[in-house]
C-alpha positions in Angstrom: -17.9 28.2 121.2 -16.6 26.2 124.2 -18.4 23.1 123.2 -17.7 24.0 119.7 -13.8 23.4 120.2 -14.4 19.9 122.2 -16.5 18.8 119.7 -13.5 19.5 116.9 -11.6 18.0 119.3 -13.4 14.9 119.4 -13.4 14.5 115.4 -9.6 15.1 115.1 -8.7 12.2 117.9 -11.4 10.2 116.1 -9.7 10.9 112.5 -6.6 9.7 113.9 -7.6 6.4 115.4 -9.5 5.8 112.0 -6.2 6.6 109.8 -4.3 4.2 112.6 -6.7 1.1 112.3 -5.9 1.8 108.1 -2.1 2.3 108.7 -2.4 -0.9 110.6 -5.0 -3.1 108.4 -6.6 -3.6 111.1 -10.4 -5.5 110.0 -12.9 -4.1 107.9 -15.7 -4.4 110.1 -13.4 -2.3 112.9 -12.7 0.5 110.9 -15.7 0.7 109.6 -17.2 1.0 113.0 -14.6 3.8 113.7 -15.9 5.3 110.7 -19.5 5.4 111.7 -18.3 7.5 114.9 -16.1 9.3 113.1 -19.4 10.5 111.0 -21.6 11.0 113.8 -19.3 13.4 115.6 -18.8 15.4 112.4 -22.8 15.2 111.9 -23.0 16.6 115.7 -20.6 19.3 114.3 -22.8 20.4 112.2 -20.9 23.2 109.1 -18.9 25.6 110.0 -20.0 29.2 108.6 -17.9 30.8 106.3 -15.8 27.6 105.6 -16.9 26.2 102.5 -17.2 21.9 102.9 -15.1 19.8 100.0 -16.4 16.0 99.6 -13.1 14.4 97.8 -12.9 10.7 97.0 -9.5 9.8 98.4 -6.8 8.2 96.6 -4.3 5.9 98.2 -0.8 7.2 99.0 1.0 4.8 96.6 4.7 6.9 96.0 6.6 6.2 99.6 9.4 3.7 99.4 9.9 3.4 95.7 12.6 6.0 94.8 15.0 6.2 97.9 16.9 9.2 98.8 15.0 11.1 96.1 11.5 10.4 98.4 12.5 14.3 99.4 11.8 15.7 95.9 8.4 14.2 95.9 5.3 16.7 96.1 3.5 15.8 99.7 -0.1 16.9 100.3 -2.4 16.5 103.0 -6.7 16.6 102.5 -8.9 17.7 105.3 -9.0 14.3 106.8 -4.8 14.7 107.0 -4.5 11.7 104.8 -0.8 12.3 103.0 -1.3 12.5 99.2 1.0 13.4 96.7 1.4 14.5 93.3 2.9 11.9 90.6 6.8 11.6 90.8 7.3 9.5 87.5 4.7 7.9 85.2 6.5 4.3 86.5 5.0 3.8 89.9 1.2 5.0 88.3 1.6 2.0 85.7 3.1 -0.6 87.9 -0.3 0.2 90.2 -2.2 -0.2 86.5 -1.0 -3.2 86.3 -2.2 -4.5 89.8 -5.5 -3.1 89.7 -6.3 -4.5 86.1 -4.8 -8.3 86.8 -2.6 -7.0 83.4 0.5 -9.5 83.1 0.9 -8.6 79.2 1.3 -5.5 78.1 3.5 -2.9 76.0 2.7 0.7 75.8 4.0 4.5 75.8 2.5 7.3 77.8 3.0 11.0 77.6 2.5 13.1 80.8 3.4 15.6 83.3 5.0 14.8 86.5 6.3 16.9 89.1 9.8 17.0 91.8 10.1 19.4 94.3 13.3 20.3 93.1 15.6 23.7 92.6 14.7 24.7 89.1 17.6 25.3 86.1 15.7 26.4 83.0 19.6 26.6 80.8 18.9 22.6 81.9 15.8 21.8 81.6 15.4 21.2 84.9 11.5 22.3 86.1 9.1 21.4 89.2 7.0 20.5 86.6 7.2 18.8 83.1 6.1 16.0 80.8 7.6 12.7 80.3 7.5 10.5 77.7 7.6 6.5 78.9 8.0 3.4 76.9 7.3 0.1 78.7 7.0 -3.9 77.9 5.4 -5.9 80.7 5.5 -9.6 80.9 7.3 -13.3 81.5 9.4 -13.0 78.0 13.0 -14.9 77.3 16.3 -12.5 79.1 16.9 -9.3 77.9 15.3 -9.4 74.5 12.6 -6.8 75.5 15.5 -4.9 77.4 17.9 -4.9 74.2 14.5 -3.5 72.6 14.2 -0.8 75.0 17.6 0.4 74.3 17.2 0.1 70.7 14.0 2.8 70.7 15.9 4.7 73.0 18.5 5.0 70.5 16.0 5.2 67.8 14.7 8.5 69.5 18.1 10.2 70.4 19.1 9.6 67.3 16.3 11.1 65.0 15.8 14.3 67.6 19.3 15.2 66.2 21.0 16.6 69.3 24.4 15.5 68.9 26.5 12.3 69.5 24.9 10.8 72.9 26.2 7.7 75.0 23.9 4.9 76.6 25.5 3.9 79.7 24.3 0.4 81.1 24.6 -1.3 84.7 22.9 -3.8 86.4 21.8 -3.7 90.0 22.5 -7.2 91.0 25.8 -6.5 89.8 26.1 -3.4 92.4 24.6 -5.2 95.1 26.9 -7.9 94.6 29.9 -5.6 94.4 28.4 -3.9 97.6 28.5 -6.8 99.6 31.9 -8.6 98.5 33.3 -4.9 99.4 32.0 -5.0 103.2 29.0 -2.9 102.7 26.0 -3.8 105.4 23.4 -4.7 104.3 21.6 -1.5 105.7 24.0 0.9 103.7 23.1 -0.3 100.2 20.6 1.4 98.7 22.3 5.1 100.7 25.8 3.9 99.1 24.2 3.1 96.1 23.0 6.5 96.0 26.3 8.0 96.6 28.1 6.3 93.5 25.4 7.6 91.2 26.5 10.9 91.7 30.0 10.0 90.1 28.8 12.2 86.3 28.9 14.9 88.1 31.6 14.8 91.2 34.6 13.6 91.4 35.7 10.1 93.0 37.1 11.8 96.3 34.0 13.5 96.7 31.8 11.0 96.8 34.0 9.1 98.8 34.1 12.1 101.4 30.4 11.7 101.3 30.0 7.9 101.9 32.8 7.6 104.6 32.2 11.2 106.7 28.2 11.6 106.0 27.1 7.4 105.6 29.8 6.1 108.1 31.5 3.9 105.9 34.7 2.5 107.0 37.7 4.0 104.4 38.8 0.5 103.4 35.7 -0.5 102.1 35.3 2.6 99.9 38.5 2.9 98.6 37.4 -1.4 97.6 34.1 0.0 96.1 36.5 2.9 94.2 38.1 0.1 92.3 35.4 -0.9 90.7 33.2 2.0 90.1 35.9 3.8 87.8 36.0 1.3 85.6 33.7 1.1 81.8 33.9 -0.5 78.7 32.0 -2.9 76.5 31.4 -6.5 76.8 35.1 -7.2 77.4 34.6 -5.6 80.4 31.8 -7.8 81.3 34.0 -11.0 80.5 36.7 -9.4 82.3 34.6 -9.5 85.5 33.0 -12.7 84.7 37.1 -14.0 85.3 37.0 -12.2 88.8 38.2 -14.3 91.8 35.4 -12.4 93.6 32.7 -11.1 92.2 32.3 -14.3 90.3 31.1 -15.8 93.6 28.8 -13.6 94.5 25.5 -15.6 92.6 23.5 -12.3 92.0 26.9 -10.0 90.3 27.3 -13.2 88.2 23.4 -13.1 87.0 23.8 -9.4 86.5 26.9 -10.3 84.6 25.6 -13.1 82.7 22.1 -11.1 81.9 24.6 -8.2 80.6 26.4 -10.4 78.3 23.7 -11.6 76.5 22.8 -8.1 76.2 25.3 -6.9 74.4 25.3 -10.1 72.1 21.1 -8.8 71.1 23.1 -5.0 70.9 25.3 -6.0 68.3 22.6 -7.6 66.2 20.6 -4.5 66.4 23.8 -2.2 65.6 23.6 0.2 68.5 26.3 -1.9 70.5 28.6 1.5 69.6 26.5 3.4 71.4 26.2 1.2 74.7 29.1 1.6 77.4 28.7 -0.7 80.9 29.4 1.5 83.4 30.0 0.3 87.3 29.6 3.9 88.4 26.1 4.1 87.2 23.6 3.3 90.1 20.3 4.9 89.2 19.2 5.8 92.7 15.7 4.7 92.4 14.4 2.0 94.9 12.0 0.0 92.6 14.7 -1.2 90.0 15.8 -4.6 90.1 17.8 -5.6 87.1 19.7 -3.9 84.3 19.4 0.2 84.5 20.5 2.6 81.5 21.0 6.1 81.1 21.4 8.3 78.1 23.3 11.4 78.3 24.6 13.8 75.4 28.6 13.6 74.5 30.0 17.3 75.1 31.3 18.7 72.1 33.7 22.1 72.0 31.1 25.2 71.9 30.3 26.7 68.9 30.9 30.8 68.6 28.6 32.1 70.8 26.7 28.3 72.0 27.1 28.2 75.8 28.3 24.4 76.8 25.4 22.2 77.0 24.6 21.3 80.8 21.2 19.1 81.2 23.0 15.9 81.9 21.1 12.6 81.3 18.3 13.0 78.3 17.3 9.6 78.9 16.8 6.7 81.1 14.9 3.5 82.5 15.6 -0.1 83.6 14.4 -3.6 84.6 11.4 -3.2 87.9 10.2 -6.9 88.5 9.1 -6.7 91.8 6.9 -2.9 91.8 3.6 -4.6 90.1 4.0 -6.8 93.1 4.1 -4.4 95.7 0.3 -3.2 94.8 -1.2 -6.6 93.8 -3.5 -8.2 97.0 -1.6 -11.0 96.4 2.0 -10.2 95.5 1.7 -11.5 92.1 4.8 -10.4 90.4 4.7 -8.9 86.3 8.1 -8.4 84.8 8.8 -4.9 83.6 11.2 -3.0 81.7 11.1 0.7 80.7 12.8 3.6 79.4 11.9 7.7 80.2 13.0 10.5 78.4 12.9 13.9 79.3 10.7 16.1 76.8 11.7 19.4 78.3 15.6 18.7 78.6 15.6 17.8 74.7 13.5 20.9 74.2 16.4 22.8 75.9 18.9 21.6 73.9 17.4 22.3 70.7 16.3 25.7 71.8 20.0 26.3 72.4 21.0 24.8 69.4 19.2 26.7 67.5 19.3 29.6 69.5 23.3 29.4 68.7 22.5 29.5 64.5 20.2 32.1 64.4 17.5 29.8 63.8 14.0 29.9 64.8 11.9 27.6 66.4 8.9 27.3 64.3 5.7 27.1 66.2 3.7 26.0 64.2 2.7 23.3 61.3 1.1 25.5 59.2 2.0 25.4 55.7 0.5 28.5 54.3 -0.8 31.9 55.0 -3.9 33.0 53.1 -3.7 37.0 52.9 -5.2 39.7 50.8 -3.4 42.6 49.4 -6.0 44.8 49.8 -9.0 45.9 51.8 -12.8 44.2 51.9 -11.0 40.6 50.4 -12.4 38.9 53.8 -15.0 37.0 51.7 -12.5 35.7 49.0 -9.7 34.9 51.9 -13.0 33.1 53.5 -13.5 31.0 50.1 -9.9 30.4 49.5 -9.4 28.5 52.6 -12.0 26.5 53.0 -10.8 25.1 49.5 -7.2 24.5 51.5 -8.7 23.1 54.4 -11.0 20.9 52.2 -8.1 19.5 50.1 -6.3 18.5 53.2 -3.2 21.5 53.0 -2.8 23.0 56.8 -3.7 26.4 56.6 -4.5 30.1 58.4 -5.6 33.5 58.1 -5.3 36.4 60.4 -8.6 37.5 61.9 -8.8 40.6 61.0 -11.4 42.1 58.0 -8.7 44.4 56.9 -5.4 43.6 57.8 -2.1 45.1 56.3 -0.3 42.9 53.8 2.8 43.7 55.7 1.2 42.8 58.9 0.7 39.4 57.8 3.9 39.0 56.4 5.7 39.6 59.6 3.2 36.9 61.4 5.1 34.3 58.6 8.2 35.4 59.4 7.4 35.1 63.4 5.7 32.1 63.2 8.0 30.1 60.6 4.9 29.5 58.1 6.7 29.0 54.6 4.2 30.1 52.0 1.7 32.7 51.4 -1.0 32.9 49.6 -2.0 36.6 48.2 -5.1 37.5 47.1 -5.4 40.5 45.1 -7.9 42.5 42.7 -5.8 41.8 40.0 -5.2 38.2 41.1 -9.1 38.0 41.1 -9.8 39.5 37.5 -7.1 37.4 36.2 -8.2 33.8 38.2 -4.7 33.1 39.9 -2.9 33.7 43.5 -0.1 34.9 44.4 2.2 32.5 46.2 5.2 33.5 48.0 8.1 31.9 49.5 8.6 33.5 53.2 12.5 32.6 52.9 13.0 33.9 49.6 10.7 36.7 49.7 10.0 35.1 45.6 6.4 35.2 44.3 4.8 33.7 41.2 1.3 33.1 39.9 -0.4 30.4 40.1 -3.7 29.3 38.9 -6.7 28.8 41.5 -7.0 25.3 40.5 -3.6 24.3 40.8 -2.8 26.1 43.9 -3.3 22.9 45.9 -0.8 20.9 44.0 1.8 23.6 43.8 1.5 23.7 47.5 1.6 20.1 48.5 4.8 19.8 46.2 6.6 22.7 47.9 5.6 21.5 51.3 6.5 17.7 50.3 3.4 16.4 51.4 2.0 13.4 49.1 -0.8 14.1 46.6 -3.7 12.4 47.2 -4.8 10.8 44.4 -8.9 10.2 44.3 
């Protein structure tokens, strides 16, 4: 067992020079002779009993130094080579890596996926470890701002037809921080940590967050109470022009790109008549690393509570921004893809509805069935059987219980439950006399209709076109 544990030894201070020569890109031919050592040792090792052996291809650790002070609510794992892995923080990174390992420099797409934070869970706010994302991105060398004026527009597209109450996009640029940063006396050193602080102005107050950036970051008072005067302020692109006229951010060259960039912006808003919606905001910082240029947030407009709604909590529904230089940071070569994006959060959209409807009484229908085929009586299996395999043929979205027998009121409650509008009864009677029953769940009304109409009468309650063949 003696030589056992110096053998182990051996292959652990052998795993770490190998993962040393990688951190270090050191040459191939190096590590690949580490390697081979690496292998024999473990060969001499022979398997340990009782431990059963894993062969995983490894993926590179591609997350670290992209999102800043939120790196801590990223999953970390190790593998039994001690390699750090982690689970997938946003779908951003993953498709700026896309990009790199596919030589894409054109491209516009939408994903839908899980990702995870190791975070304090809310579920009132749709706050999880683990949920899905939905991402909308254009990548490529296109003229200023017109795919980021198209960004917002589907953003506001989306908030809009979900129907969750008056929302508000707010808009920054990061240049336009950065520049305000350093004509305030930041170091350089303290931006992107400073920059984290201000994004927290939605939710605290400004003399907390100046607490935090001049007892926690170490910033001098002066130069927050300089940053404080600018952060408070928002407005529309009068604000912009405002600043544009200022003695000095106006020489700072990268505030006056961000300003320029926003002002064209807002010109491409207007034409697409969501410029009402839009509000730039100098307090919004986005604390992700990888953004470069403008950055946009959606959150929902509180409005007084409703008997018996509890106030809405989830804060932003909705974000994204400009990421020039992440494809770069995984290409061999550095080759840079411009990139603009926008992320909204399925499950915090979810909770407001849930709530919403929650507060009416209503209920969240679960599925898209549009009709229930049920018998009233016992050993109709065979004509239920028949009767949707017409419905299914024609195209109408339909279900039975499986059950041989089951109680008419059985399957009526399963409607009810499962917000399925229309029934479709099947009797003896209704047999002999060649029509169904259909009732309406909501109105509890029924009225005979003959088999080969049923699919029509259907399809026109349900508004679904007829297809004409």
């Amino acid at each position: 067992m003696a030589g056992r544990a110096a053998l182990e030894e051996l292959v652990r201070l052998q795993g770490e020079r190998v993962r040393g020569l990688k951190q270090q890109k050191a040459n191939a031919e190096q590590i690949e002779e580490e390697v081979a050592k690496l292998l024999k040792l473990k060969a001499q090792l022979g398997p340990d009993e009782g431990k059963q052996k894993f062969v995983l291809k490894t993926p590179k650790e591609t997350l670290t130094g992209k999102y800043g002070e939120d790196s801590k609510l990223i999953y970390d794992l190790k593998d039994q080579g001690g390699e750090l892995l982690s689970l997938r923080y946003d779908l951003t990174v993953p498709f700026a890596r896309y990009l790199a390992m596919n030589k894409l420099t054109n491209i516009k797409r939408y994903h839908i996926a899980k990702v995870y934070r190791r975070d304090n869970p809310a579920m009132t706010r749709g706050r999880y470890r683990e949920f899905y994302q939905c991402d909308f991105d254009i990548a490529g060398q296109f003229d200023p701002m017109i795919p980021d004026a198209e960004c917002l527009k589907i953003m506001c597209e989306i908030l809009s037809s979900l129907q969750i109450g008056d929302f508000l996009v707010k808009v920054n640029d990061r240049r336009i921080l950065d520049g305000m940063f350093a004509i305030c006396g930041v170091p350089d050193s303290k931006f992107r940590t400073i920059c984290s602080s201000v994004d927290k102005l939605d939710k605290a107050s400004w003399e907390e967050v100046k607490n935090e950036m001049v007892g926690e970051k170490g910033l001098a008072p002066e130069v927050a109470n300089r940053i404080g005067d600018y952060v408070q302020q928002h407005g529309g692109v009068s604000l912009v022009e405002q600043l544009l006229q200022d003695p000095k951010l106006s020489q700072n060259k990268q505030a006056l790109e961000g300003l320029g960039d926003l002002k064209l912006l807002f010109e491409y808003l207007m034409l697409f008549g969501i410029a009402d919606k839009i509000s730039f905001d100098l307090s919004l910082a986005r604390g992700l690393d990888y953004y470069t240029g403008v950055i946009y947030e959606a959150v929902l407009l509180q409005t007084p509570a409703q008997a018996g709604e509890e106030p809405l909590g989830v804060g932003s529904v909705a974000a994204g921004g400009r990421y020039d230089g992440l494809v770069g940071m995984f290409d061999p070569k550095g080759r840079k893809v411009p990139c603009v994006g926008l992320s909204i959060g399925v499950e915090r959209i979810f909770s407001i509805v849930e709530q919403r409807l929650e507060a009416l009484e209503e209920k969240v229908r679960t599925t898209e069935t549009q009709v229930l085929v049920a018998s009233a009586q016992k050993k109709l299996l065979e004509e239920r059987l028949k009767l949707i395999s017409e419905l299914w043929d024609a195209g109408i979205k339909a279900e039975l219980l499986y059950k041989k027998n089951p109680k008419l009121l059985n399957q009526l409650q399963y409607c009810e439950e499962s917000g399925i509008p229309l029934v479709a009864i099947i009797g003896e009677q209704e047999l002999k006399d060649g029509v169904i029953k259909l009732r309406s769940v909501a109105s509890r009304e029924e009225v005979d209709i003959r088999r080969e109409d049923l699919v029509e009468e259907i399809k026109r309650r349900t508004s679904q076109p007829l297809c004409i063949c």
